[in-house]
N, C-alpha and C positions, 0 to 999 in steps of 0.2 A: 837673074832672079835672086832672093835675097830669101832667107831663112823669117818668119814672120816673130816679131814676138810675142805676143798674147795669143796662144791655143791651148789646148788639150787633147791628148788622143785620148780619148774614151771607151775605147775598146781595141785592144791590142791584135784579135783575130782577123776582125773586119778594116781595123784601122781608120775608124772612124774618129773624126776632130771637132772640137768646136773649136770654134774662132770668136776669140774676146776681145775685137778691135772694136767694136760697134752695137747698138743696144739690137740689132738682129740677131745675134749670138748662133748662127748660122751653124747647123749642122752639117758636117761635109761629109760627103761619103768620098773611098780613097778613088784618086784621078778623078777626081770632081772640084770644081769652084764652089764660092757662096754667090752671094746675090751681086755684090758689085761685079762680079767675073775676071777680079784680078789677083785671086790669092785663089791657090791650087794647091788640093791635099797630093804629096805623092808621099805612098808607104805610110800614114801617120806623120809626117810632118808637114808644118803649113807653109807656102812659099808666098810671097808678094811678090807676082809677075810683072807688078808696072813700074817697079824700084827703079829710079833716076831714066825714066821713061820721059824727057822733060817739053811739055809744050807751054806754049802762051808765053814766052819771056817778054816782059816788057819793063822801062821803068814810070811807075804811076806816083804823082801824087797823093798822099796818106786819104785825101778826101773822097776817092775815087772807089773806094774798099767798101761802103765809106764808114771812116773813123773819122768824129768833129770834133771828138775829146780826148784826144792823145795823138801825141806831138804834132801840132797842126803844122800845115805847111812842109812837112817831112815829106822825101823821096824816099820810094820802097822798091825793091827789085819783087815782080812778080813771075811767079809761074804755077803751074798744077803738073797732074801729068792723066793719065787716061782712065777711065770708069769714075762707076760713082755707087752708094751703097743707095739712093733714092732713084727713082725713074719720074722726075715729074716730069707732067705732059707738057708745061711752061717753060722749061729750060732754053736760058739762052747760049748758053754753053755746050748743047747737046753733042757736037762733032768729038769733043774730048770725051763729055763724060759718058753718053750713052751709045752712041757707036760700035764703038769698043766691043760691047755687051751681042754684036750682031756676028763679030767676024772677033773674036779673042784672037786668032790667030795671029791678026798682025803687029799683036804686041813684041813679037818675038822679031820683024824686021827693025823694030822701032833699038835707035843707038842709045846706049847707058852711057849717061852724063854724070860722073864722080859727082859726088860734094865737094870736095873739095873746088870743083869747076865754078859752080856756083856762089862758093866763098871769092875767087877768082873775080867774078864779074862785081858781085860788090863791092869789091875792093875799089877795080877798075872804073866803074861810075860812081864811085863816094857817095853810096846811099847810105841812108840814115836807119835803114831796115829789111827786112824781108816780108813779104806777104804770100803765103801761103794760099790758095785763091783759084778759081774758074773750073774745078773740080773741087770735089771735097775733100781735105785733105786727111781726115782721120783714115780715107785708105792707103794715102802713103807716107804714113806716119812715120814707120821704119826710118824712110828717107826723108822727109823733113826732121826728122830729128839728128841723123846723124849731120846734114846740112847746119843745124842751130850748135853742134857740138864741135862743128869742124870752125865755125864763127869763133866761138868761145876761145877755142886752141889757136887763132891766129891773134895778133896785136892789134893790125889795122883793123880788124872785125869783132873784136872783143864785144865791146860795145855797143853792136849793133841791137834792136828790138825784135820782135818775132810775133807774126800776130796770123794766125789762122781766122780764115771768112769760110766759116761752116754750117753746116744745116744742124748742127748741134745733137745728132745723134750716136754723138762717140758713147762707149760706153765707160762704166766706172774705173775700168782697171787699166784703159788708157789716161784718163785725166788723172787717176793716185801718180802714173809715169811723171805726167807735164807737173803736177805738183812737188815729185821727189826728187825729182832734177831742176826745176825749175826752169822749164822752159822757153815757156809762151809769158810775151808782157800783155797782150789783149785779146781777145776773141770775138769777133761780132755773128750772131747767130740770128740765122735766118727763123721767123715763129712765123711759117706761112698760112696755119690756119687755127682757129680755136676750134674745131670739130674736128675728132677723132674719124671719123666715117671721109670726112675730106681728107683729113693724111694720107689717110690707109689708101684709098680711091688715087688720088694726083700723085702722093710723091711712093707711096707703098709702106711708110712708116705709118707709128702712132702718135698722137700729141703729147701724151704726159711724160715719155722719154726725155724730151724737145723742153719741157719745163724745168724738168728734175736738173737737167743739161745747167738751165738759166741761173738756178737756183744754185748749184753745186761753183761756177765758177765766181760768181758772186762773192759765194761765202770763202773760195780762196782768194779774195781781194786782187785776180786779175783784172784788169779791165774791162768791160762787158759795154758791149753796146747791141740794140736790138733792132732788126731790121723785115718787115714785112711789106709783102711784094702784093700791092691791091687788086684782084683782077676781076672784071667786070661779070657778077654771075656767081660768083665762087665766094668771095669773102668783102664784098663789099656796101656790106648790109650793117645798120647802125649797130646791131647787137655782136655784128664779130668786133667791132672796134672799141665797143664798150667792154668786153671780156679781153682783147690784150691790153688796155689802161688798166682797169683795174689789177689787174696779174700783176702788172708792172709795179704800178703804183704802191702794192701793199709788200713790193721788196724794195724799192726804194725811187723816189719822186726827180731823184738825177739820171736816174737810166737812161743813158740818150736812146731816141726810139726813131726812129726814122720812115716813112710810110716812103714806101716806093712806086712809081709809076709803070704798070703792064702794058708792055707792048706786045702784039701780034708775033709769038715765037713757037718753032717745034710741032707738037701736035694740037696747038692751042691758035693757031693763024685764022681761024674763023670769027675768034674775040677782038673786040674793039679795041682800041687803047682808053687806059684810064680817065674817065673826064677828071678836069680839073676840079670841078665842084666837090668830087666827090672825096677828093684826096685833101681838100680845105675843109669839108665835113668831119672827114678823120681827125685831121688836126685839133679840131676846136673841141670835139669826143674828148680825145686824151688829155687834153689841156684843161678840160673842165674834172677830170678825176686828179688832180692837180701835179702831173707831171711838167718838169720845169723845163725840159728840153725833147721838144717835137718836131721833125724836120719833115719838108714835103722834097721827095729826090728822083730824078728824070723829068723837071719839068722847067719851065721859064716862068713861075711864082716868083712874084715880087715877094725879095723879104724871108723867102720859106727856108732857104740856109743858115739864116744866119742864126748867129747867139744872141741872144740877151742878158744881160745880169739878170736874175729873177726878182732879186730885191728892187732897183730900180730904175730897170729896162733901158738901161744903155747897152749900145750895140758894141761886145764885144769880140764877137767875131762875125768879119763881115765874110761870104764866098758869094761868088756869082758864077755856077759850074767849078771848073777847077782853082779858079783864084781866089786868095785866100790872103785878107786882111786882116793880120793880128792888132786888139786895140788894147786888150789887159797888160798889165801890168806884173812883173815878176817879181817877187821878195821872199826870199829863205827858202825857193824852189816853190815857189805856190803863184799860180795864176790868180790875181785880184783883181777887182773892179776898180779901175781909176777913178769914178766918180766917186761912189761909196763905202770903199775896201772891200766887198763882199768877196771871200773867199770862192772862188770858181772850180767845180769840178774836171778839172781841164788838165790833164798828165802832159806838162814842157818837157 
């Protein structure tokens, strides 16, 4: 276990904490967790019990996260490690993230993987990045970041990128961290419902957190892309997709936004999977509040990956699943359109 950094003990008798990892802001009473179940008050201090806890290693393709605008075609080393600060009932990741939350105990057989280890293997495989991923990682923040700073201190990993896939309810005083160090190049954030009543119900959050989230990384010019997961019943009604276009839209018309396809997972196996019509409905929703990049993902749609120049619809990035045909053009480190020069929001 590892000392946490964002707490407060609140009361020196009782030794009461809060925990400033996450917009829950969890009050912990002493030998007690918060709601993810992996950071433990003992005495007034906060511990992160799932520190270099590490599952899911794999190396993925940048598209697979998915990121469409920032460094396409890039290999990322992934992993997560155990709990999660949401309990949605859709989860398809559940054995990591919510598990955990039945039996905490077995965190303690579970073996601690250095960062250092970690820097190790992307050395080893000459990835282009790290993807932080399949739990959420603002609960082990601690250790992703000493991961992004153990990169930093080697040569061969100096360079590498750093991109958390989160549900976007970190709270403020971890994102001022990733700002004052600098240490995330993108963030893709899961917006899985515009109703507050649905947060709170599937995943146990609320929605304007999840915005503020959208909003705040935006305005530190990391990379943002946004990513909602359709599910038959729950938010796939023309009015939730016309309130995240328009959201999007009035921050900015390049937000790559990605609609994702529900499959039958967790406690959610009695839902269908997403028709296709309905995920091509979405599409045309967002595209008509004039966002210029809308992707259909988990499905065999003609065309639904790919890019376009917006000015004159030449197909600049083509994917089919994981393959990924670059067609722009590079000059002064800016992705263009070959036909038109149109300047491409697209991080090579």
């Amino acid at each position: 276990m590892k000392e946490a950094l964002l707490f407060e003990c609140k009361d020196e008798e009782t030794k009461e904490v809060v925990c400033k990892l996450c917009n829950h802001y969890c009050k912990i009473s002493n030998n007690n967790s918060g709601i993810c179940r992996v950071r433990f008050n003992h005495d007034g201090k906060l511990f992160s019990y799932s520190y270099g806890k590490v599952d899911g290693v794999a190396i993925d393709p940048i598209e697979k996260k998915p990121f469409y605008h920032f460094k396409p075609k890039a290999k990322v080393l992934s992993f997560g490690t155990p709990g999660c600060n949401f309990k949605c009932a859709n989860c398809q990741n559940s054995y990591l993230s919510q598990s955990i939350k039945v039996k905490p105990e077995f965190l303690l057989f579970q073996e601690v993987v250095p960062p250092e280890n970690i820097v190790k293997l992307a050395e080893k495989y000459k990835v282009d990045g790290i993807s932080y991923t399949y739990s959420e990682p603002t609960i082990f923040f601690e250790y992703a970041r000493d991961v992004i700073w153990n990169c930093k201190n080697n040569d061969a990993t100096k360079d590498l990128v750093h991109m958390f896939v989160s549900n976007g309810y970190f709270s403020k005083e971890m994102l001022e961290i990733v700002k004052t160090e600098n240490l995330l190049d993108a963030i893709n954030i899961d917006l899985k419902f515009f109703d507050d009543q649905k947060y709170l119900k599937i995943t146990g959050g609320h929605l304007r957190p999840v915005l503020e989230s959208i909003e705040k990384v935006l305005a530190l010019g990391i990379h943002l892309e946004v990513i909602n997961l359709v599910i038959p019943g729950e938010n796939d009604d023309d009015e939730s997709f016309k309130n995240i276009a328009n959201f999007i839209s009035k921050l900015s018309k390049d937000i790559p936004l990605h609609f994702s396809r529900f499959y039958p997972q967790y406690k959610m196996t009695e839902k269908p999977p997403t028709p296709y019509s309905t995920l091509i409905r979405a599409k045309e929703i967002a595209t008509s509040f004039g966002l210029n990049y809308v992707y259909i993902g988990n499905t065999d749609i003609q065309n639904a990956e790919n890019t376009y120049c917006p000015k004159c619809k030449f197909l600049v990035v083509e994917r089919k699943r994981y393959i990924t045909n670059v067609n722009y053009v590079i000059e002064n480190g800016k992705a263009k359109c070959p036909k038109c020069s149109e300047i491409l929001p697209i991080v090579v």
